[in-house]
C-alpha positions in Angstrom: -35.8 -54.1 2.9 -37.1 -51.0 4.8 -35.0 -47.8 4.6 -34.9 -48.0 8.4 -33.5 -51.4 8.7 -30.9 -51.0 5.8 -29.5 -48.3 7.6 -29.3 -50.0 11.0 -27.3 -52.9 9.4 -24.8 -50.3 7.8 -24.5 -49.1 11.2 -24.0 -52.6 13.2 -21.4 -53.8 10.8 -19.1 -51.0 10.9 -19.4 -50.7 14.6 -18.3 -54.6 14.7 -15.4 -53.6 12.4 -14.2 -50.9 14.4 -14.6 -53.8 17.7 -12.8 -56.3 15.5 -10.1 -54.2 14.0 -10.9 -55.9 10.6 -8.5 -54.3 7.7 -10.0 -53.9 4.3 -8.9 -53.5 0.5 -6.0 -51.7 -0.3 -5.5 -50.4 3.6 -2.2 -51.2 5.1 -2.0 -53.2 8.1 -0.4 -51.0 11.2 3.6 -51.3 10.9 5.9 -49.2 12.2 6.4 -45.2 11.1 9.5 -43.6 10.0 7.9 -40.0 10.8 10.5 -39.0 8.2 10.0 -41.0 5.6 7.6 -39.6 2.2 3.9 -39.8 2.3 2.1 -41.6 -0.7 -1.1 -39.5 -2.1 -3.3 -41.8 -2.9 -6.7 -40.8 -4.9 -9.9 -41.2 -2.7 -12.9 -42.1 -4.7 -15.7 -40.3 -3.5 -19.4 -41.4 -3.8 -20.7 -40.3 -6.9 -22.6 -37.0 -6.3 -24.8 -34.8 -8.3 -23.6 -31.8 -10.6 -23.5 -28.7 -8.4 -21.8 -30.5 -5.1 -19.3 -28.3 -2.8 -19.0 -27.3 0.5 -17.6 -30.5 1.8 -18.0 -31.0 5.7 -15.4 -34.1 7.2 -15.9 -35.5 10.5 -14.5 -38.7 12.0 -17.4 -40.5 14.4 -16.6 -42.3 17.6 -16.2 -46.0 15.8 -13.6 -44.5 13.6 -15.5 -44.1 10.1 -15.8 -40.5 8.2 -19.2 -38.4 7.7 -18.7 -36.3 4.9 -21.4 -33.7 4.1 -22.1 -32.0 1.3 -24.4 -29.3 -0.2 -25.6 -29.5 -3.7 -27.2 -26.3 -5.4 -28.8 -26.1 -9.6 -29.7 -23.4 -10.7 -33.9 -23.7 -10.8 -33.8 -26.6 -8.1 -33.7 -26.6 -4.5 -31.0 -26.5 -2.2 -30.0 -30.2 -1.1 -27.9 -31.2 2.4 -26.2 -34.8 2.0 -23.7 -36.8 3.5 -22.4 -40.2 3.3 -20.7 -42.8 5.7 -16.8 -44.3 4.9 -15.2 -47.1 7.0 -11.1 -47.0 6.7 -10.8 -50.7 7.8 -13.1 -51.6 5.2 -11.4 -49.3 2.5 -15.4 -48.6 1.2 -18.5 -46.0 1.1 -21.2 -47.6 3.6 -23.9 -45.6 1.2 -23.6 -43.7 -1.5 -25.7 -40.5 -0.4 -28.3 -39.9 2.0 -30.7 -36.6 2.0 -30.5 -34.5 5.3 -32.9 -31.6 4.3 -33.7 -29.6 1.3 -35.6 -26.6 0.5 -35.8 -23.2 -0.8 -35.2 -21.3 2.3 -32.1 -22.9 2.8 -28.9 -20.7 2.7 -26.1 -21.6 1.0 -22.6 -19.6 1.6 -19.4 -20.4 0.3 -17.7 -20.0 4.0 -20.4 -21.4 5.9 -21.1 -24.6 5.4 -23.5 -27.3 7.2 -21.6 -30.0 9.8 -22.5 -33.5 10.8 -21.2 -35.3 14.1 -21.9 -38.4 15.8 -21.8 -38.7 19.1 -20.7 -41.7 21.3 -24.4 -42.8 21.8 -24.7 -43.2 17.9 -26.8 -40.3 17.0 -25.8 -38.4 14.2 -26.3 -34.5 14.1 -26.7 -32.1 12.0 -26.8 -28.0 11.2 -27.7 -26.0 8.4 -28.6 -22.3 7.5 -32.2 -21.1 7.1 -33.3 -17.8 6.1 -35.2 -16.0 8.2 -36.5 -13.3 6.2 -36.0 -11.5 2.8 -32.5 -9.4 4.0 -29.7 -10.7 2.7 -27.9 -12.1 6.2 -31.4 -13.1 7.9 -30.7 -16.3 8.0 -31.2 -18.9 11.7 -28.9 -21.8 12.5 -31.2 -25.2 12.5 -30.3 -28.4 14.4 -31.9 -31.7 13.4 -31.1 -35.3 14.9 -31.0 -38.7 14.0 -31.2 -42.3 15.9 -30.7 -44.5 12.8 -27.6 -43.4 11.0 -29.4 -40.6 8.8 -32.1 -42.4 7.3 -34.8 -40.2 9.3 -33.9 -37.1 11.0 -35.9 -35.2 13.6 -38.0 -31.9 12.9 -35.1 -29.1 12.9 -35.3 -27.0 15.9 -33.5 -23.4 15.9 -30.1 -23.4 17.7 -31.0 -19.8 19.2 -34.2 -17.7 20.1 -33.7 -14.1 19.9 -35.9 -14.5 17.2 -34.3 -11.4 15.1 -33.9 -11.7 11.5 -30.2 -11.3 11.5 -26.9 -13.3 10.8 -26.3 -16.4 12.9 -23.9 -19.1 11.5 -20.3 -20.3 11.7 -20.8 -23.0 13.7 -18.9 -25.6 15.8 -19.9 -28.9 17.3 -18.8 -31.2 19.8 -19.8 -34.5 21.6 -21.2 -32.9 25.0 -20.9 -36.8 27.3 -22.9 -39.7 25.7 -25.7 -38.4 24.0 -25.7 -34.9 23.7 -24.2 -31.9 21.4 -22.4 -29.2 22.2 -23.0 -25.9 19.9 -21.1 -22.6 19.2 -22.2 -19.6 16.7 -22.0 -16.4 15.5 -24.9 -14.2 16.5 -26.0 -11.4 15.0 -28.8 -10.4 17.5 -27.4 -7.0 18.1 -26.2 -6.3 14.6 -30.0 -4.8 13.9 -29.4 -6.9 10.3 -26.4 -4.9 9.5 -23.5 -7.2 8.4 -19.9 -5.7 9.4 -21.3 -5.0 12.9 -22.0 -1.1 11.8 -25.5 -1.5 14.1 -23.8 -3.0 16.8 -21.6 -6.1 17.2 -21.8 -10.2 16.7 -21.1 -12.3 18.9 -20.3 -15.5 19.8 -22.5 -17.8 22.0 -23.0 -21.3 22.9 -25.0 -23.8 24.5 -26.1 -27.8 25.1 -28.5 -29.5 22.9 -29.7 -32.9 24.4 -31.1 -36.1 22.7 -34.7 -34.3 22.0 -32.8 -31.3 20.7 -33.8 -28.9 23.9 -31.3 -26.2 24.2 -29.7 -25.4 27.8 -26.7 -23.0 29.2 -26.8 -21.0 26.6 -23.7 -18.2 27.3 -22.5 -15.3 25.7 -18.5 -16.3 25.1 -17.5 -13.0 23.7 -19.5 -9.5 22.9 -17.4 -9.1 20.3 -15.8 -10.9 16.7 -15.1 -11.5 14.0 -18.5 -10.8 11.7 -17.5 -14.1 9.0 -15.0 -15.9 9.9 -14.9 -19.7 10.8 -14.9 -21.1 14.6 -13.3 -24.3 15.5 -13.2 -26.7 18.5 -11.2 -29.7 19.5 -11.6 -32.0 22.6 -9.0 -31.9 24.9 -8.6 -33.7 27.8 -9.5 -30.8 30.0 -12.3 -30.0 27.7 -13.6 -29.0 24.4 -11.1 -26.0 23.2 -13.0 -23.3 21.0 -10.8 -21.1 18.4 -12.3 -18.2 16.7 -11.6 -14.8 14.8 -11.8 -11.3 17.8 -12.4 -7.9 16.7 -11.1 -5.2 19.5 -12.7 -1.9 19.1 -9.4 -0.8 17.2 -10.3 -3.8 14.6 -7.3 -5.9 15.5 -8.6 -9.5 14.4 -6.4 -11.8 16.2 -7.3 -15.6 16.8 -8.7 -16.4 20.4 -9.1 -19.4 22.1 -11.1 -20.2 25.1 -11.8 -23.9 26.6 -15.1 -25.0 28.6 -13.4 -26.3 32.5 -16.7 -28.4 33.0 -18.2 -25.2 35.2 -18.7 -22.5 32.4 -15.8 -21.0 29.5 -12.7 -19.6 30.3 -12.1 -15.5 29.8 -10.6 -16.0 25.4 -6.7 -15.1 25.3 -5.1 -15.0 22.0 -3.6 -17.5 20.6 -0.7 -15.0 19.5 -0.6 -10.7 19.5 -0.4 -10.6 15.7 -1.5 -7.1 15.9 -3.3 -7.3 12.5 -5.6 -4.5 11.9 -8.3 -5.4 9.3 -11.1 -3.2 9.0 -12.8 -5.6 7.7 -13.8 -9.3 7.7 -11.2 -11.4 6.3 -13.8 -14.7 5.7 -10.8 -16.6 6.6 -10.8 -18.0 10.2 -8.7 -20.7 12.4 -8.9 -24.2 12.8 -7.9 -26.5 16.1 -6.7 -29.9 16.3 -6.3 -31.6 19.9 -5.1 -34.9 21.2 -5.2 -35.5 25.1 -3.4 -32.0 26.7 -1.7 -31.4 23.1 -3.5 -28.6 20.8 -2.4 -26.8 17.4 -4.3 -24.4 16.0 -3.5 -22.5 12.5 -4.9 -19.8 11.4 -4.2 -16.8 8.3 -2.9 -13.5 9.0 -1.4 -10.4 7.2 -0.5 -8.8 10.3 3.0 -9.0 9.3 2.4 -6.9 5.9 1.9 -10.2 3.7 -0.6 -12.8 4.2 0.7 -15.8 6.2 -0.7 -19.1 7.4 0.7 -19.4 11.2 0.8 -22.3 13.8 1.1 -22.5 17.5 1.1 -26.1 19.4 -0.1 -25.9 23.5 1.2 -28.7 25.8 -1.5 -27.8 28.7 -4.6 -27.9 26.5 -4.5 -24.2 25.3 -3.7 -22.7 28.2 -0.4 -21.5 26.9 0.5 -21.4 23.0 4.1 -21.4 22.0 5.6 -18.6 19.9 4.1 -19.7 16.6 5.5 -21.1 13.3 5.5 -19.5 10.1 4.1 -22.6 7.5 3.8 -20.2 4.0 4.2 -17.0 3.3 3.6 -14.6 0.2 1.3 -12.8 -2.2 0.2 -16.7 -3.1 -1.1 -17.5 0.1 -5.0 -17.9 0.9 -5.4 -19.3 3.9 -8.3 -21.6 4.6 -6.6 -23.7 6.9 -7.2 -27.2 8.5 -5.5 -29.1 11.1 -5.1 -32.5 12.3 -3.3 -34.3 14.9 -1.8 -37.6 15.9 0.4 -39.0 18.4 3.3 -38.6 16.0 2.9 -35.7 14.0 0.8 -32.2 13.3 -1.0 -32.0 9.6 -1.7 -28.3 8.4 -3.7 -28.4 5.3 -4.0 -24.7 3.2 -4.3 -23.3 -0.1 -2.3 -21.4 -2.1 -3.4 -19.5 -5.8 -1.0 -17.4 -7.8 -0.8 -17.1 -11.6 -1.0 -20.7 -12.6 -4.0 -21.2 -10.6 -5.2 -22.7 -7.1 -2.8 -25.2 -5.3 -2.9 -27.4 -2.1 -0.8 -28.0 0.3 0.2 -30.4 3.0 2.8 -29.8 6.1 3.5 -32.9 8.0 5.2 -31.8 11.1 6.5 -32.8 14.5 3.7 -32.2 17.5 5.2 -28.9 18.4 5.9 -27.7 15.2 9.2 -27.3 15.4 10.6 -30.0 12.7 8.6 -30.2 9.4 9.2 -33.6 8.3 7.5 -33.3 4.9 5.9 -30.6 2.5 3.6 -31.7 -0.4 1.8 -30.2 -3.0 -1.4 -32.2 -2.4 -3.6 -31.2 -5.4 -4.0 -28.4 -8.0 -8.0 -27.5 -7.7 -9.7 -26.1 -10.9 -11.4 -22.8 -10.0 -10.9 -19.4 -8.5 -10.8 -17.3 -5.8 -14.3 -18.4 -3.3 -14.9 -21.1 -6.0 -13.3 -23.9 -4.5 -14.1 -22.9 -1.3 -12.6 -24.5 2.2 -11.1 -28.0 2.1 -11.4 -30.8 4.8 -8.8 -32.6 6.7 -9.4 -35.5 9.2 -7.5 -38.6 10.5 -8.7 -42.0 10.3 -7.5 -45.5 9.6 -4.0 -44.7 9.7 -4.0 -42.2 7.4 -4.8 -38.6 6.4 -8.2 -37.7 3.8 -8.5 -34.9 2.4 -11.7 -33.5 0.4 -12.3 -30.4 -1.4 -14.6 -28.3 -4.1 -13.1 -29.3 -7.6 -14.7 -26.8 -10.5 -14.9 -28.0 -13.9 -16.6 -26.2 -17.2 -18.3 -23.8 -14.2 -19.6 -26.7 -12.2 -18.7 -27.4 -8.8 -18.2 -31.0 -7.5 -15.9 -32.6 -4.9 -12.7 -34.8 -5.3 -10.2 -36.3 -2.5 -7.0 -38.0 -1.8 -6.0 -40.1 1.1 -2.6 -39.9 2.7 -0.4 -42.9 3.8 2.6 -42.4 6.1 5.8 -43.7 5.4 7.1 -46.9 6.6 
C-alpha cells in the first residue's frame, strides 16, 4: 500500500475513534473522580526509537491523540526530526516513527527543541532549527507543513526574514482558526550575532502562517527578553495566552505574559514582581496551561535567594494572576517546568537533582492552586545536569503522559509513564 494512503487510513480511523468514543486496552472507561484519591503511575511504552533520541516534544491534536516529537543525533550521522502518533482510546502507537527532516545544517540544542501541532483542519505542523552560518548561534527557525498526517511535508519556509545570521528559536505554536498556525520566537536580529544581547537585545515576535506557509502580521511583542529561555502559550477562551522570560535594563528576569484580543497583543505584565536579578540567562523558562477563562502558569526562580519552582492560576484568562504558590524549594531544585490543566485539577510537572541524582516530580492540585491533593515522585531519570533535558506533560484520554530524556551508558533515549486518577 502507498506511503500516502497508509497514512490517510491511520488518520481516518483515529478520527472515527475520537467520533465514537471507542475505549481501548487497558484504558479505563470514564467513572467518577475522587480528586483526592492517589494516582496510579503506570509505564507508557514508547515506540521503539533509535540510539541517540532526546528532546521530546508532546502535543495533544484536536481529535484527542498525542504527537510526540523527537530528535535523534550519532555521532558521524546526520541530525534526524521524528515523531509519532498515539490514540488514548485505543491504548496504541498509530506508527512507530515517521521522518520530518534531516540534515547536517540542522541545530540541535538541549533547550530548544523542535514542536509539532495539528490544527483543527488536520494539518500537522512542524519547526525546527537551521543554521544559518558558521557562528555558533546563527541559526533560522524553519516551518514545514503537512496534509496527510506526516507522510509528506511541504518545502520548509523560514518563520522570519531579517535575513541576519543570528539567534532565532524558542518557539510557540498555536492553532490560528481552522487551518492556519500561529508562531512566536526569539529573535536575535539586533543582537549583531552576539548571544547575551551585549550587541543589542532579542526579542520576541510573532506572526500568522497560513495553509501554503505565507507568513502575515508579523509584530514585535517585546524589544526586550530573555536571550534562552523557553516561551509558552495556551488557548484561552479570550485568546491564545503567550508566557515568556523579560529582561529590564536592570536584568530583572521575571515571567511575562501577554494574550492576543483578536485585534493585535496586549502590552506583557508580569505574571508576579519576583524581583530576581540574573545577569544572566537562566535557560530555564515558564510554561502555561489554559482551560476556557482559567490559566496556570509555572515558572523557576531564585529571586527569593534559593531556586524555586512558583505557580500563579488567572480566573479572567491572564488578565490578573493570583499571589503565586510556592510548589519546591531548595538547593535540589532545577526547574524545567510543565503544566497541564483540567476541569478538576492543575498538574505541575519539574525536576529536581541533588546528590543521589535527577528526580521527577508531579503536583496534582486544585485549579487555583490552593489545595495540593497529591505529590509524587514520578521517575528518577539517569543523567546529569542538561543531559536529560526538558520533560513533556499533556492531557489526554483521561489521564496525564509524561515523557522525558532517559541517559544510559552515555546514550540518550526517551521513556514515559502515564497517570491515572483516582476513583
Amino acid at each position: 500500500m502507498p506511503k500516502r494512503a497508509l497514512s490517510a487510513i491511520l488518520v481516518a480511523s483515529a478520527l472515527a475513534l475520537a467520533g465514537c468514543g471507542g475505549q481501548g486496552e487497558n484504558v479505563p472507561a470514564a467513572a467518577a473522580v475522587d480528586a483526592s484519591a492517589p494516582s496510579r503511575v503506570e509505564e507508557w511504552t514508547l515506540p521503539p526509537t533509535l540510539p541517540g533520541s532526546a528532546s521530546p516534544s508532546l502535543s495533544v491534536t484536536p481529535d484527542g491523540r498525542l504527537l510526540l516529537g523527537w530528535t535523534n543525533s550519532q555521532k558521524g550521522r546526520r541530525h534526524i526530526f521524528q515523531f509519532s502518533s498515539y490514540a488514548p482510546d485505543w491504548g496504541r502507537w498509530m506508527h512507530q516513527m515517521s521522518t520530518v527532516a534531516i540534515g547536517n545544517r540542522m541545530f540541535v540544542n538541549w533547550a530548544d527543541v523542535p514542536h509539532l501541532l495539528a490544527t483543527p483542519d488536520g494539518a500537522l505542523w512542524a519547526h525546527w532549527l537551521q543554521k544559518s552560518g558558521d557562528a555558533p548561534y546563527a541559526y533560522d527557525v524553519v516551518l514545514s507543513r503537512s496534509r496527510d498526517g506526516g507522510a509528506n511535508w511541504a518545502p520548509p519556509v523560514l518563520a522570519h526574514d531579517d535575513g541576519t545570521r543570528t539567534e532565532h528559536g524558542f518557539v510557540s505554536m498555536w492553532a490560528h482558526g481552522a487551518d492556519a498556525l500561529g508562531m512566536a520566537w526569539l529573535d536575535g536580529r539586533h543582537t549583531g550575532g552576539g548571544h547575551g544581547g551585549h550587541d543589542g537585545a532579542m526579542t520576541l515576535r510573532a506572526a500568522v502562517f497560513d495553509a501554503s506557509l505565507a507568513r502575515s502580521g508579523e509584530v514585535e511583542i517585546d524589544p526586550r527578553v530573555c536571550d534562552c529561555c523557553q516561551t509558552a502559550v495556551a488557548m484561552t477562551a479570550r485568546g491564545p495566552l503567550l508566557v515568556y522570560r523579560g529582561r529590564g535594563a536592570d536584568e530583572v528576569r521575571d515571567i511575562l505574559a501577554t494574550r492576543h484580543d483578536g485585534s493585535g497583543w496586549r502590552p506583557p505584565a508580569p505574571v508576579h514582581v519576583d524581583g530576581w536579578v540574573m545577569p544572566a540567562c537562566p535557560v530555564n523558562g515558564p510554561d502555561v496551561a489554559a482551560r476556557g477563562e482559567a490559566a496556570v502558569v509555572a515558572w523557576y526562580t531564585e529571586a527569593g535567594g534559593e531556586p524555586e519552582v512558583r505557580a500563579a492560576a488567572s480566573a479572567d484568562a491572564g488578565d490578573r494572576f493570583a499571589a503565586p504558590v510556592t510548589i519546591d524549594a531548595g538547593p535540589a531544585v532545577l526547574g524545567r517546568v510543565a503544566v497541564a490543566l483540567d476541569a478538576d485539577q492543575a498538574w505541575i510537572l519539574w525536576q529536581r537533582e541533588d546528590a543521589g541524582g535527577q528526580s521527577l516530580w508531579l503536583s496534582r492540585r486544585s485549579p487555583d492552586l490552593a489545595v495540593e491533593h497529591e505529590r509524587i515522585e514520578l521517575a528518577r531519570p539517569r543523567g546529569e545536569g542538561r543531559a536529560t533535558g526538558f520533560p513533556q506533560l499533556a492531557l489526554a484520554g483521561g489521564a496525564a503522559w509524561v515523557v522525558w530524556t532517559d541517559v544510559a551508558d552515555g546514550t540518550p533515549n526517551l521513556k514515559g509513564v502515564r497517570i491515572v486518577r483516582g476513583r
